[in-house]
Backbone as XML, in Angstrom:
<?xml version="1.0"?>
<chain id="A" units="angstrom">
  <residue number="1" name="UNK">
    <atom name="N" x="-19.265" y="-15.790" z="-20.570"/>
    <atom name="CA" x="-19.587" y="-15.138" z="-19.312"/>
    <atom name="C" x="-21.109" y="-15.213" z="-19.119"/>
  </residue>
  <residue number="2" name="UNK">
    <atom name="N" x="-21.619" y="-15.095" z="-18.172"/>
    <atom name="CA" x="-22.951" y="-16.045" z="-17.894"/>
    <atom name="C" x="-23.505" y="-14.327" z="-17.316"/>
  </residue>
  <residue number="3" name="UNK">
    <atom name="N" x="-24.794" y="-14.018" z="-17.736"/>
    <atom name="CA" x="-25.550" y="-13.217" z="-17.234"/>
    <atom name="C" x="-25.406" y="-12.214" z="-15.292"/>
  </residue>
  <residue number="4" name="UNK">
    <atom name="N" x="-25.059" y="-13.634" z="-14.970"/>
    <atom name="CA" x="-24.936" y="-12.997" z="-13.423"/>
    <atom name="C" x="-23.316" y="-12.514" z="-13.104"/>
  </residue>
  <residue number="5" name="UNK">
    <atom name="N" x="-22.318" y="-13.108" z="-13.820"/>
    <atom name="CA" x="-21.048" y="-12.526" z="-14.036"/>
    <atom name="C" x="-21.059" y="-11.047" z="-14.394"/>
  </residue>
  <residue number="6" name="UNK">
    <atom name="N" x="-21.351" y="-11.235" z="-15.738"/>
    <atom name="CA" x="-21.718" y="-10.000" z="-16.300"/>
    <atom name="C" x="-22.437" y="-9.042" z="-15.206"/>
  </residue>
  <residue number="7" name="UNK">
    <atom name="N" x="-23.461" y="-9.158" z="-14.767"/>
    <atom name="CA" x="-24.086" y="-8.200" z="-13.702"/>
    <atom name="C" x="-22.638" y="-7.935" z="-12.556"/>
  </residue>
  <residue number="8" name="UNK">
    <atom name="N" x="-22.440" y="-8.714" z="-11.918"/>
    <atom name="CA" x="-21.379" y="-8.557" z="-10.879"/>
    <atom name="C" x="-20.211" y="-7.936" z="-11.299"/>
  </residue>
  <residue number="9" name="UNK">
    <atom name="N" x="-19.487" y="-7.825" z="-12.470"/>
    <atom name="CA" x="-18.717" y="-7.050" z="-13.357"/>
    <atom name="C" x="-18.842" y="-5.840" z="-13.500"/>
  </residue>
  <residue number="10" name="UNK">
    <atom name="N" x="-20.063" y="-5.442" z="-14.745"/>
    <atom name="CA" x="-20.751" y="-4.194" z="-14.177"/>
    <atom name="C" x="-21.549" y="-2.890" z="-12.865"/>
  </residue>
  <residue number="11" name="UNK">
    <atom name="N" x="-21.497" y="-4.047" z="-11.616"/>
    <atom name="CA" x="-21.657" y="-3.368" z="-10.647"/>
    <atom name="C" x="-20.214" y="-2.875" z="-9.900"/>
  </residue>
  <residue number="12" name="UNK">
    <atom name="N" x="-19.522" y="-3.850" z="-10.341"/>
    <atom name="CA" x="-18.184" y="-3.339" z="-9.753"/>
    <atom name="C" x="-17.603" y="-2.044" z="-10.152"/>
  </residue>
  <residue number="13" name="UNK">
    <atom name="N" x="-17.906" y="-1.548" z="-11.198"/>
    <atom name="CA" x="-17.419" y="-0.332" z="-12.290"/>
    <atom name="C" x="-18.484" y="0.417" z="-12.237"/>
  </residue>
  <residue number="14" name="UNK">
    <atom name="N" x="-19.605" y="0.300" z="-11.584"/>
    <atom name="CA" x="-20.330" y="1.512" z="-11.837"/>
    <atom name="C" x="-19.830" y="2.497" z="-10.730"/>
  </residue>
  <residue number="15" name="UNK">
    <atom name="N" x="-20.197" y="4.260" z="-10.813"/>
    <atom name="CA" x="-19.874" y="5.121" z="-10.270"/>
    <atom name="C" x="-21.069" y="5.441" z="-8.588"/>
  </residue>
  <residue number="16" name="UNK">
    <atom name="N" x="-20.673" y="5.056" z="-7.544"/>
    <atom name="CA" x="-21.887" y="5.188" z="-6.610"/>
    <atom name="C" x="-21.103" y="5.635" z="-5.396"/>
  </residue>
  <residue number="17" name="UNK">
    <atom name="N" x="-22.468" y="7.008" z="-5.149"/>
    <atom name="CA" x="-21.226" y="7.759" z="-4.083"/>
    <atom name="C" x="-21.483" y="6.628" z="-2.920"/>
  </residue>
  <residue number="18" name="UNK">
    <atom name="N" x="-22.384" y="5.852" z="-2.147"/>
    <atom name="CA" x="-21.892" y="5.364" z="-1.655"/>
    <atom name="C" x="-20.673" y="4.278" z="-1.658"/>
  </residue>
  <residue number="19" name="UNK">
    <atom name="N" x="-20.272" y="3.866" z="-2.381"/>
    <atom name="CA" x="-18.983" y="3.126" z="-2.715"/>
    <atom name="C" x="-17.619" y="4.511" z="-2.402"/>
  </residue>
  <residue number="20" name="UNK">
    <atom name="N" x="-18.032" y="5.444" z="-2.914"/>
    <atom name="CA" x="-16.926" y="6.769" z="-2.605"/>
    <atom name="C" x="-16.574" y="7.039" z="-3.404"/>
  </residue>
  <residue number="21" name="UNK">
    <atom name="N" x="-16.794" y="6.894" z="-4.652"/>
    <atom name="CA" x="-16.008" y="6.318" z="-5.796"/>
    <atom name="C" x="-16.520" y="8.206" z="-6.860"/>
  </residue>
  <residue number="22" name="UNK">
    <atom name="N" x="-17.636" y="8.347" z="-5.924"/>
    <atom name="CA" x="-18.068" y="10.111" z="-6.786"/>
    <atom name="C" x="-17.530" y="11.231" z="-5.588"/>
  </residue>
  <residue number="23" name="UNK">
    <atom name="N" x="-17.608" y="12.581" z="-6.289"/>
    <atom name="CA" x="-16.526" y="13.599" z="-5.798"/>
    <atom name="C" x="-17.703" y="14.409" z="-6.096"/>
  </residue>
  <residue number="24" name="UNK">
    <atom name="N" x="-18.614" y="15.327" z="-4.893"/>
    <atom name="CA" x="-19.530" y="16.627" z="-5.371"/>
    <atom name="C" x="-18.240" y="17.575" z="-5.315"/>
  </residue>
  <residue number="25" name="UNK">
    <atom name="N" x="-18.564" y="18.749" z="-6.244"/>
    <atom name="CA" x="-17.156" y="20.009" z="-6.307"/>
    <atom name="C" x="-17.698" y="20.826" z="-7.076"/>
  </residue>
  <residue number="26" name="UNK">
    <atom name="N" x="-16.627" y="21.961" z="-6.687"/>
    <atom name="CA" x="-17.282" y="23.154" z="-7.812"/>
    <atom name="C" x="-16.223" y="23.893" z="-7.728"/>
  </residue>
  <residue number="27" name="UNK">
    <atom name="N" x="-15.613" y="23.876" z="-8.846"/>
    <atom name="CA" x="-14.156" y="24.706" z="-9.105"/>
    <atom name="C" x="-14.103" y="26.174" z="-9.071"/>
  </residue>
  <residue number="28" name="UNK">
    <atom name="N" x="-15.115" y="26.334" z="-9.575"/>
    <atom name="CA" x="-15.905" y="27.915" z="-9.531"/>
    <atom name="C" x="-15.835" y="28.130" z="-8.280"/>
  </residue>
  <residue number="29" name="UNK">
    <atom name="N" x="-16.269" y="27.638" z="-6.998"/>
    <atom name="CA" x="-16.663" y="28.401" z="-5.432"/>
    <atom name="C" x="-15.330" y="26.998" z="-4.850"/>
  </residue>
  <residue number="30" name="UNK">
    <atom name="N" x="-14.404" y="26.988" z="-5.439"/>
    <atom name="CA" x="-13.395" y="26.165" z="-4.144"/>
    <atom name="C" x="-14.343" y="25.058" z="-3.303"/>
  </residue>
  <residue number="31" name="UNK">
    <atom name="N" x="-14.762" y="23.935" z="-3.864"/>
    <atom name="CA" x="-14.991" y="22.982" z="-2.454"/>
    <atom name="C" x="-15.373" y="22.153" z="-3.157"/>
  </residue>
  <residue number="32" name="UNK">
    <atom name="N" x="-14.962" y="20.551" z="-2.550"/>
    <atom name="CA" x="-15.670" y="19.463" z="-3.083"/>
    <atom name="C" x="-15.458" y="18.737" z="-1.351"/>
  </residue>
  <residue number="33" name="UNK">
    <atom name="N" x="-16.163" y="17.362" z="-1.983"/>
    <atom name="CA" x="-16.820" y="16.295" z="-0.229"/>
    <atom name="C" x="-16.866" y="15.384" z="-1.429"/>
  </residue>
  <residue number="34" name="UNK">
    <atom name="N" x="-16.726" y="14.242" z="-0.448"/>
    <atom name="CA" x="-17.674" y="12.765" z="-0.629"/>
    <atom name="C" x="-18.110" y="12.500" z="0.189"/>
  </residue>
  <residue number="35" name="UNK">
    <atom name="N" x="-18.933" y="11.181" z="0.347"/>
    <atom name="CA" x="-19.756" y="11.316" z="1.787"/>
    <atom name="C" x="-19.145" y="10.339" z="2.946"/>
  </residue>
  <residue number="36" name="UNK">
    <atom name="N" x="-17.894" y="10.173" z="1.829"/>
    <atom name="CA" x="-17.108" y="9.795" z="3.389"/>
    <atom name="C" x="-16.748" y="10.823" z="3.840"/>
  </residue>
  <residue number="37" name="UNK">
    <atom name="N" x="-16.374" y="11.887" z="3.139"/>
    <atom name="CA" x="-15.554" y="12.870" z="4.139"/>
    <atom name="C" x="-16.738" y="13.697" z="4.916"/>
  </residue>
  <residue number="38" name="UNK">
    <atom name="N" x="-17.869" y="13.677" z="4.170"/>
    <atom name="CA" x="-19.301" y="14.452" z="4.961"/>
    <atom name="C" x="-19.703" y="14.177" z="6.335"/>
  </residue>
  <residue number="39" name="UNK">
    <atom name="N" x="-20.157" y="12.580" z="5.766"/>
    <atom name="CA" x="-20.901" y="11.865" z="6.849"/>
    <atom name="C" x="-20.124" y="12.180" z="8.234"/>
  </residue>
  <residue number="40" name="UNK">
    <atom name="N" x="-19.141" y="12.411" z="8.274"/>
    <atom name="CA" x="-18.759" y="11.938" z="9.919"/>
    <atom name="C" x="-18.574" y="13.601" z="11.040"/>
  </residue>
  <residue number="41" name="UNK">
    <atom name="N" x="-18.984" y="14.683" z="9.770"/>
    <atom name="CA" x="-19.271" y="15.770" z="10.243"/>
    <atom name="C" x="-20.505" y="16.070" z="10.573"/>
  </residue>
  <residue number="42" name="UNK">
    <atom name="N" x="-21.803" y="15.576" z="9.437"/>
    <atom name="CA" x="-22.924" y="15.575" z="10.086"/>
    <atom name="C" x="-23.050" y="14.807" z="11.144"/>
  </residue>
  <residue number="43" name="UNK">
    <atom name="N" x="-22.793" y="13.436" z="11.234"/>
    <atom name="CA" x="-23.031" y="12.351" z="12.201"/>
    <atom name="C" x="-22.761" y="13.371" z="13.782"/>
  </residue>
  <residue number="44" name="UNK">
    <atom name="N" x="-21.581" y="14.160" z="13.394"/>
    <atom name="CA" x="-21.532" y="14.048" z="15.190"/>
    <atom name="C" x="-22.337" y="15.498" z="15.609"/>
  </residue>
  <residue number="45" name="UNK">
    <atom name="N" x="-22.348" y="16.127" z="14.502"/>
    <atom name="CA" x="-23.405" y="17.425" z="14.616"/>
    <atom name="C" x="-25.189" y="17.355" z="15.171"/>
  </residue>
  <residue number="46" name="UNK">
    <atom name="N" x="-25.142" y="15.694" z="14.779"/>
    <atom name="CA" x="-26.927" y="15.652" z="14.907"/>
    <atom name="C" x="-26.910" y="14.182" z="15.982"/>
  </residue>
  <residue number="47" name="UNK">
    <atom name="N" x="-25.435" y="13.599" z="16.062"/>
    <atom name="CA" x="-25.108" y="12.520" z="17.301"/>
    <atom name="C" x="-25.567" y="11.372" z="16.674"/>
  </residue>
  <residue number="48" name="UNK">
    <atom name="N" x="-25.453" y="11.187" z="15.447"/>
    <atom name="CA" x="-25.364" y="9.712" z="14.954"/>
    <atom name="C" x="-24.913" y="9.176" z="14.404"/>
  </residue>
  <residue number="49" name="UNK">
    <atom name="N" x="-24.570" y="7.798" z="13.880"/>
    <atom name="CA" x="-23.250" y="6.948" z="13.431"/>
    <atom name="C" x="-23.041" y="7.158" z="12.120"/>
  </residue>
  <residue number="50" name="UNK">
    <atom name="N" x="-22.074" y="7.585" z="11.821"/>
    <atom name="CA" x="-21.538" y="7.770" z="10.601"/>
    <atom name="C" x="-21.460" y="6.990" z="9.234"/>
  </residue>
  <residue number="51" name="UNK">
    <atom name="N" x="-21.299" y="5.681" z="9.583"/>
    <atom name="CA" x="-21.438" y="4.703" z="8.694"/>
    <atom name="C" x="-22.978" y="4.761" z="8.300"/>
  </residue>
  <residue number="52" name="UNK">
    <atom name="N" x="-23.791" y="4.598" z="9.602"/>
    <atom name="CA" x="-25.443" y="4.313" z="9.130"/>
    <atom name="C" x="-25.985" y="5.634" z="8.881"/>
  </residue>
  <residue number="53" name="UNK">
    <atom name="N" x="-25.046" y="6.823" z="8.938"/>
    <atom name="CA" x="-25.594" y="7.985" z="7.928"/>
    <atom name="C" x="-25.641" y="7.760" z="6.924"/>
  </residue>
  <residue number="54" name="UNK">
    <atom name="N" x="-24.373" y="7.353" z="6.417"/>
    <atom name="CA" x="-23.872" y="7.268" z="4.908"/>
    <atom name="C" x="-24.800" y="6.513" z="3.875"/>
  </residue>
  <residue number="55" name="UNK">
    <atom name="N" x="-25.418" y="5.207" z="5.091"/>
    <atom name="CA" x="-26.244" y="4.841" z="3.798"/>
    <atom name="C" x="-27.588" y="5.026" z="3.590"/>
  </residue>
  <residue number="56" name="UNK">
    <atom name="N" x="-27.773" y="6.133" z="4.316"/>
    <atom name="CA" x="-29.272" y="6.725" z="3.896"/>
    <atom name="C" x="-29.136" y="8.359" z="3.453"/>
  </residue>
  <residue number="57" name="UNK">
    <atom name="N" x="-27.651" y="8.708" z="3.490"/>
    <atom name="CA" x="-27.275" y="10.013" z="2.669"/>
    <atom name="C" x="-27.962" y="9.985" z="0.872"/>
  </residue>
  <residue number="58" name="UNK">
    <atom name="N" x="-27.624" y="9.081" z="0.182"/>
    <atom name="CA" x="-28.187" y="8.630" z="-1.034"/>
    <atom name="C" x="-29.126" y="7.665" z="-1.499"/>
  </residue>
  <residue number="59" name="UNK">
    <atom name="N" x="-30.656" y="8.438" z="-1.687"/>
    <atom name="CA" x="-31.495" y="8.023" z="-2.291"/>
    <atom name="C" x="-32.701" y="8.531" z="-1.149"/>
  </residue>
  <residue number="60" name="UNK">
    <atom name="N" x="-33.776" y="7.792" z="-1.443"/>
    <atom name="CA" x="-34.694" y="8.545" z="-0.943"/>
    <atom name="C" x="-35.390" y="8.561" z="0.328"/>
  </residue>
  <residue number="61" name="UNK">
    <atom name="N" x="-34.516" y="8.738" z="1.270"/>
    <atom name="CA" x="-34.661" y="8.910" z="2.425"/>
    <atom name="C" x="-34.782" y="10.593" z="3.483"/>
  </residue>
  <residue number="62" name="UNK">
    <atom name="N" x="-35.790" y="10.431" z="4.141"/>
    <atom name="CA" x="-35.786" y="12.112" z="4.835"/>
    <atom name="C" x="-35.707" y="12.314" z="6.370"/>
  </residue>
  <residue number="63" name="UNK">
    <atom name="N" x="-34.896" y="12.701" z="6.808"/>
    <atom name="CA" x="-35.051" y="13.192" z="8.375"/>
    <atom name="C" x="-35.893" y="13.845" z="8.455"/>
  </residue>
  <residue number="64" name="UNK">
    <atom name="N" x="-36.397" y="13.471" z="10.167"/>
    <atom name="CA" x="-37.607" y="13.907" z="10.969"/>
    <atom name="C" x="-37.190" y="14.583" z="11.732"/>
  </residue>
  <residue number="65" name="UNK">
    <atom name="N" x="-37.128" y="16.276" z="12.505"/>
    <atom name="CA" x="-35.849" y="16.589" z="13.467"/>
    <atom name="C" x="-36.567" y="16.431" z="14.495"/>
  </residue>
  <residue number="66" name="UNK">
    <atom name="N" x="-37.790" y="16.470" z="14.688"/>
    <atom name="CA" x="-38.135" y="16.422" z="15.793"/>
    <atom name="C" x="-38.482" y="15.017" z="16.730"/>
  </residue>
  <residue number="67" name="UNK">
    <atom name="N" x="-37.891" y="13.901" z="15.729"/>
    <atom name="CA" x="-38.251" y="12.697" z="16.604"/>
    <atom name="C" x="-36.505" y="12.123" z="16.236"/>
  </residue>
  <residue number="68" name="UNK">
    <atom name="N" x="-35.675" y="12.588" z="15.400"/>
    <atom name="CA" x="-34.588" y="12.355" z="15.134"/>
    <atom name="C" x="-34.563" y="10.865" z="14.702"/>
  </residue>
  <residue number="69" name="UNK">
    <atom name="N" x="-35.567" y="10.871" z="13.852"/>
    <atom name="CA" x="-35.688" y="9.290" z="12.745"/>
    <atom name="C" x="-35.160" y="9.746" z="11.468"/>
  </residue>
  <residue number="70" name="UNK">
    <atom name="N" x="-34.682" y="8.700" z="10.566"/>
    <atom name="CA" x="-34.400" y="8.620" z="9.286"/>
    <atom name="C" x="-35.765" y="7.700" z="8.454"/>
  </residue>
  <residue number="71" name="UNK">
    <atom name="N" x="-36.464" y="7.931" z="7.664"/>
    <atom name="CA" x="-37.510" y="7.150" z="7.466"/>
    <atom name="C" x="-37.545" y="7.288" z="5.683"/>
  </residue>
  <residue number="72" name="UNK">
    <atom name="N" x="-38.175" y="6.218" z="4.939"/>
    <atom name="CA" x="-38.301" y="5.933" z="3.929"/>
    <atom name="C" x="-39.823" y="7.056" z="3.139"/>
  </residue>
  <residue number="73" name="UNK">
    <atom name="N" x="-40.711" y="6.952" z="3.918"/>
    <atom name="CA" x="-42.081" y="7.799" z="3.114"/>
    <atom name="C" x="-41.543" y="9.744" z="3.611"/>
  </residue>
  <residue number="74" name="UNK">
    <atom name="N" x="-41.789" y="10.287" z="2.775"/>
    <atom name="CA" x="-41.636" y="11.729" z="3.274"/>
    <atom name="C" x="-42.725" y="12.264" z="4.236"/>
  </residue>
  <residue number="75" name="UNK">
    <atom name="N" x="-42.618" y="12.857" z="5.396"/>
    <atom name="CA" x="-43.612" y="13.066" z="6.465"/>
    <atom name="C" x="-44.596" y="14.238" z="5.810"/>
  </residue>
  <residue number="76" name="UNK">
    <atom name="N" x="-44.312" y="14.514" z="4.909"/>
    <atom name="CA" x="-44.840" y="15.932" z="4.798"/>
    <atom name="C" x="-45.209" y="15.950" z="2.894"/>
  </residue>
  <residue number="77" name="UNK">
    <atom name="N" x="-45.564" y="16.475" z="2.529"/>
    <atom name="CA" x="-46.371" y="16.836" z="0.683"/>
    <atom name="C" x="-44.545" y="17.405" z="0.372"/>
  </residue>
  <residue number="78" name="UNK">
    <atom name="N" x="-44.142" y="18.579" z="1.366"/>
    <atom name="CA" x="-43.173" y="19.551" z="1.128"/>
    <atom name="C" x="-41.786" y="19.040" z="1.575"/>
  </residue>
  <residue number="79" name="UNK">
    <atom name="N" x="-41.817" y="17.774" z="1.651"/>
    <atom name="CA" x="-40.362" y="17.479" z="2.522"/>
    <atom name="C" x="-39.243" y="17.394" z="1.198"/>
  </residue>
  <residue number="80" name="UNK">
    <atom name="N" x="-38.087" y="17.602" z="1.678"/>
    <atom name="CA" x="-36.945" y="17.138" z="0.647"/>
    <atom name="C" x="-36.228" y="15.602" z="1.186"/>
  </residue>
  <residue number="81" name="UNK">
    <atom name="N" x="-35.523" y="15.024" z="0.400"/>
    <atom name="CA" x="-34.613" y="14.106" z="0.417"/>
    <atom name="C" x="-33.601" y="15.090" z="1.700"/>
  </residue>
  <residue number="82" name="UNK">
    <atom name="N" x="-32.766" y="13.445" z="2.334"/>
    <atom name="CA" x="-31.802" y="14.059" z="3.013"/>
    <atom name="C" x="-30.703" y="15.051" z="2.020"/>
  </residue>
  <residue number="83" name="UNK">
    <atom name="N" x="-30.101" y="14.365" z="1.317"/>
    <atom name="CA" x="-29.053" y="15.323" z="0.371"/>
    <atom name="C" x="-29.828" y="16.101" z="-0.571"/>
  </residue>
  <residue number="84" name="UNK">
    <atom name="N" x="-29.925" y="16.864" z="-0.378"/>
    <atom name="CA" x="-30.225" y="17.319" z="-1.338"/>
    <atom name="C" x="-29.990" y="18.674" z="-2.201"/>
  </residue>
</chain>
């Protein structure tokens, strides 16, 4: 098996909520989501597409509310990640 197999193998099996493949929950307080089942509640709460929520739900991306951008640098010293 040749190096780039191997990579493509291992990406297939890794756990990534965007793939859907992770479950947030807490047995203790009743509730779990994935961000398929999330995304399409925020999306229509803030009026944007669900799919192109999803893939800036995970990792390091932050909404702006007042210009209603999704952007890569944090606007602020104090900002959080979208999920967070």
């Amino acid at each position: 098996m040749t190096d780039a197999e191997l990579e493509a193998a291992e990406q297939e099996f890794l756990y990534s909520p965007e793939k859907g493949n992770v479950v947030f929950c807490s047995a203790l307080d009743n509730w779990g989501f994935t961000l398929d089942s999330m995304c399409p509640k925020i999306a229509k709460q803030f009026g944007m597409n669900a799919k192109a929520l999803k893939k800036f739900m995970w990792g390091k991306y932050y909404y702006i509310s007042s210009s209603k951008k999704i952007v890569k640098e944090p606007p602020r010293e104090d900002s959080n990640e979208m999920f967070v």
